[in-house]
C-alpha angles and dihedrals in degrees: 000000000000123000140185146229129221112231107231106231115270097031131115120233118267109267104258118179121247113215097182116123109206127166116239131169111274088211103036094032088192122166111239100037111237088212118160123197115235106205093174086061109025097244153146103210129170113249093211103048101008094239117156108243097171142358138198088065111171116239104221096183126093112277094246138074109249129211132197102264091032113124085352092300104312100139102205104040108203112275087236138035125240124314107263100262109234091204091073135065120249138015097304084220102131143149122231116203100217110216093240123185092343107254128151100253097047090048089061090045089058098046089051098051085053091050094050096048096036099132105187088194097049093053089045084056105047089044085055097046076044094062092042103049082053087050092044094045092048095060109027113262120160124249080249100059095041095054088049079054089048091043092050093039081061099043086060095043092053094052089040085210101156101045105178105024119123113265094220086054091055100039083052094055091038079061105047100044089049079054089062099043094046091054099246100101119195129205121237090239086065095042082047085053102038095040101033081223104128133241100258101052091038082059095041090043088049098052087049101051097038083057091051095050092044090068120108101236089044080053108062090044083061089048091050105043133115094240108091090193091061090043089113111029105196125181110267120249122214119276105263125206086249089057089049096039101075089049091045095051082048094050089054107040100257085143096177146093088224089058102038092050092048086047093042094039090052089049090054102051095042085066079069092059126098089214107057099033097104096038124111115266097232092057087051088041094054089034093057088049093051091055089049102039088060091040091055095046106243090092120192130206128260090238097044098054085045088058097055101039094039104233120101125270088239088064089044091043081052108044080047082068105070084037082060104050095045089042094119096057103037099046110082114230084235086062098065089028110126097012088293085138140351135210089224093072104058112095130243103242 
C-alpha cells in the first residue's frame, strides 16, 4: 500500500529522478517543445527558431493530395485498390469509360470499352455465386459455408466437366455438399424445397460431384486453394438425426442445454437400435425431440414438431412407438436427476 508524507512548511520535496526523455530546442529550450513535424522533408524542426532536431521521419498519410469532392468526400482514399477475388477468372485489372457529360462521343467510347472487356464466363459466374448467396441467405447458412459453395461451384465451371447438366442441378449440390463441410448438413428434402430441383437429380448431382472432388487432381486444387474452409476435402457422410436435432430445438423454441443433450443423447443411442436403423433421419430426429420435449416437461405436439421438420406426425407418432418401448434403456438416470424430467410424463403413444 502507498502512502504518503506531509511537506513541513518551508521544505523543499524530496529530489525524485525523472526518467522521462522528451525532445526539446537546443537553442529555445522551451517547455513544452514547440516541435512541428515536416513530412515533405522528412523532418523534426523546431516551430519557434526552425532548427532540425531530427530527421527519417515516416510519412503516415496517403501519398496524394485530396480534394473535397474527391471519392464522394472521403478525405484519405485507400493507397490500393480491392484484393483480386479468387472466386473469379483473369487479373481483375480493368478499366472502367465513365460516360461523362453525354455526349456522343463519350457514349461510344463507353460502349466500346463494354464490348472489349465483356467476359460471358465471368457474368455467368457471378449470376451463379448470385443464386447461392440467396440460397444460402434464405436458410441460414453461414458466409462460410456460401463462399465453399461458390468455391466448389468454380472449381466445376473451370474443368467443364459436366457440360450439359442443368445449372440449378449443380448450384443445388454445390450447396448441399458445402453444407456438409461446413458442418451444417441439409437434407435433401430443405435444398428440394429451397432449389425446386428435385430429389432425384439433387442425389444423382451429388454422387457425381462428390466423385468428381474426390479426385486427386481435383484434390490437391482443394488443398491449395485460397478457400481455408476446402484445405481437407474429405468424402461427405450421411446426415445423421444428432446433426438435425440442435437446429431443430432452435427452430422450435427449445432454447436450452438441457433440451438440446436429451434430444442429442437420445439421437445417439437410437443409431444402436435395430428399429430405427433404416428409418430417415428426420423422422428419428423429430421423433428424439418429442420424447424430450414431454420428459422434460415443455412438451410439443406431434404436428408441430412434423411441420417444422417436414415429415408427417404419423411417422413421428411411429417412429414414438419403438422410443417408448426402449425407454428404459435409452433415458439417463441425470436426466431425470433433481425433478429436471420425469418418465411419467411421456405418452403412451
Amino acid at each position: 500500500m502507498a502512502t504518503t508524507t506531509a511537506t513541513a512548511p518551508g521544505e523543499t520535496d524530496p529530489y525524485i529522478e525523472n526518467l522521462n526523455m522528451q525532445m526539446i530546442c537546443k537553442e529555445c529550450k522551451e517547455f513544452p517543445p514547440n516541435l512541428v513535424e515536416e513530412f515533405s522533408s522528412g523532418d523534426m524542426v523546431c516551430g519557434s527558431c526552425g532548427l532540425v532536431l531530427g530527421d527519417r521521419i515516416v510519412d503516415t498519410r496517403s501519398e496524394w493530395r485530396t480534394f473535397a469532392n474527391d471519392d464522394q468526400g472521403n478525405d484519405d482514399p485507400s493507397r490500393v485498390g480491392d484484393g483480386a477475388n479468387p472466386l473469379l477468372n483473369g487479373s481483375q485489372l480493368s478499366t472502367t469509360i465513365a460516360f461523362g457529360d453525354g455526349s456522343g462521343r463519350s457514349r461510344d467510347l463507353q460502349r466500346a470499352q463494354n464490348k472489349s472487356a465483356h467476359d460471358k464466363s465471368t457474368k455467368n459466374l457471378l449470376a451463379a455465386y448470385k443464386e447461392i448467396g440467396a440460397h444460402c441467405d434464405a436458410i441460414g447458412i453461414p458466409k462460410t459455408g456460401a463462399d465453399v459453395a461458390k468455391h466448389l461451384f468454380k472449381m466445376v465451371d473451370d474443368a467443364k466437366a459436366f457440360k450439359g447438366k442443368s445449372q440449378e442441378a449443380l448450384i443445388a449440390g454445390c450447396i448441399f455438399i458445402a453444407c456438409r463441410q461446413s458442418g451444417v448438413p441439409r437434407t435433401f428434402r430443405e435444398i428440394y424445397a429451397l432449389t425446386k430441383v428435385s430429389k432425384k437429380d439433387i442425389g444423382r448431382t451429388f454422387k457425381a460431384l462428390e466423385k468428381f472432388f474426390a479426385s486427386d487432381e481435383n484434390k490437391a486444387a482443394l488443398t491449395n486453394g485460397s478457400l481455408a474452409q476446402t484445405d481437407a476435402y474429405q468424402a461427405t457422410t450421411s446426415t445423421n438425426a444428432v446433426d438435425l436435432v440442435l437446429r431443430f430445438c432452435s427452430q422450435l423454441g427449445l432454447h436450452g442445454q438441457q433440451f438440446v443433450k436429451v434430444s442429442q443423447g437420445l439421437a445417439d443411442k437410437v443409431s444402436t437400435m435395430g428399429d430405427l436403423a433404416g428409418r430417415s433421419p428426420l423422422s428419428v430426429a423429430a421423433a428424439c425431440i418429442y420424447m424430450a420435449s414431454h420428459l422434460l416437461g415443455k412438451p410439443k405436439s406431434a404436428r408441430e414438431i412434423g411441420n417444422m421438420a417436414g415429415v408427417s406426425d404419423g411417422t413421428i407418432r411411429t417412429a414414438y412407438k419403438f422410443l417408448y418401448q426402449d425407454r428404459e434403456r435409452l433415458i439417463e438416470p441425470e436426466w431425470l436427476a433433481g425433478g429436471k424430467g420425469k418418465m411419467e410424463n411421456l405418452p403412451a403413444n
